[in-house]
N, C-alpha and C positions, 0 to 999 in steps of 0.2 A: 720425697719419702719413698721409701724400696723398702720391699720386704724380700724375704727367701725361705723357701723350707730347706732342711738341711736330710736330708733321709725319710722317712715316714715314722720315723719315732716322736714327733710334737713337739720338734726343737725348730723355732723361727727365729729367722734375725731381723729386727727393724731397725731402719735407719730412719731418724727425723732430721731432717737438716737444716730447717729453718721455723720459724715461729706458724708461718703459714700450715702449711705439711704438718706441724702439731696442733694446729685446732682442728685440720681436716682426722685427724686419728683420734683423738681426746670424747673419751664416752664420758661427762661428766656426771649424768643422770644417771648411771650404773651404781649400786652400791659400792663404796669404796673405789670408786671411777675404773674407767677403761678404754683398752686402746683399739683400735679398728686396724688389723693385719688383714693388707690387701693378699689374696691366694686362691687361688684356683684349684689347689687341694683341698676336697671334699673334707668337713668335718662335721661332729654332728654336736647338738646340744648335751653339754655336760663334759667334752674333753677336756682332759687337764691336758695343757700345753706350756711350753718353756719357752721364754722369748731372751732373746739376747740383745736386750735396748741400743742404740745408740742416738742420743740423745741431744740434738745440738751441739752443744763448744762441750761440750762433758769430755774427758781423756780417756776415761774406760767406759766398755758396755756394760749396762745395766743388768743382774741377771732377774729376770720375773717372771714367776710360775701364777700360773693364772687359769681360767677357768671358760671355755668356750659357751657364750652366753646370748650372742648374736649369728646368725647365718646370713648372708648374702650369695644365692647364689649365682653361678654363671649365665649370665642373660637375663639378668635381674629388671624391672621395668627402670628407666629413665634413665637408662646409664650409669647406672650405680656401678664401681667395680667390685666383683668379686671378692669375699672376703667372711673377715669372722672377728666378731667382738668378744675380746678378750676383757673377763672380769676380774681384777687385780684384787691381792688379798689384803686383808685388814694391818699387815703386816709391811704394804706396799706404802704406808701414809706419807712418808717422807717423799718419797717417788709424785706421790700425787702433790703435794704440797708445793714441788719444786715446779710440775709441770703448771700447776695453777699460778705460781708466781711468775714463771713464762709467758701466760696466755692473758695476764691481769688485764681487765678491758675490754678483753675480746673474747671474755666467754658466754657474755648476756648482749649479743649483737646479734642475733635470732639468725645469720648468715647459714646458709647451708652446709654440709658437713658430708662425707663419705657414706656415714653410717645412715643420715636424716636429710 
């Protein structure tokens, strides 16, 4: 999984590349789920942010405006990386649904997670 900021305007591109990499990013416990963007660019609670998905075998990027809801920041204890949970809108349901049908299995396997 790789993420990128594109400028300092709160445009991110995530890439998920394999099943793996999307349970490590997958906020399910968030309202309307979300995603965990690894970055070392400072954000704070409450920014709207724009992500440009790419999402496994999918052919186009996902576009998803979403809501900064988590902080991780740099030097976080236990080796966390750096980052920010982004919380997807009620409008993103499809998005979650596809991602849930991806991770079928492997979301109540209590395994650790980027964000936990």
């Amino acid at each position: 999984m790789t993420a990128a900021q594109r400028g300092g305007n709160g445009i991110l591109s995530l890439v998920v590349e394999d099943k793996e990499s999307l349970y490590q990013a997958y906020l399910p416990y968030i309202k309307n789920g979300g995603l965990f963007v690894a970055t070392s660019v400072p954000y704070q609670l409450g920014d709207e942010v724009f992500l440009l998905l790419s999402l496994m075998d999918e052919p186009d990027k996902l576009p998803v405006a979403g809501k900064v809801v988590w902080v991780t920041p740099v030097g976080a204890q236990n080796g966390r990386p750096a980052g920010i949970g982004v919380q997807l809108s009620s409008e993103d349901a499809t998005l979650v649904a596809k991602i849930e049908t991806y991770l079928a299995g492997a979301l109540n396997s209590g395994r650790k997670t980027n964000a936990l």
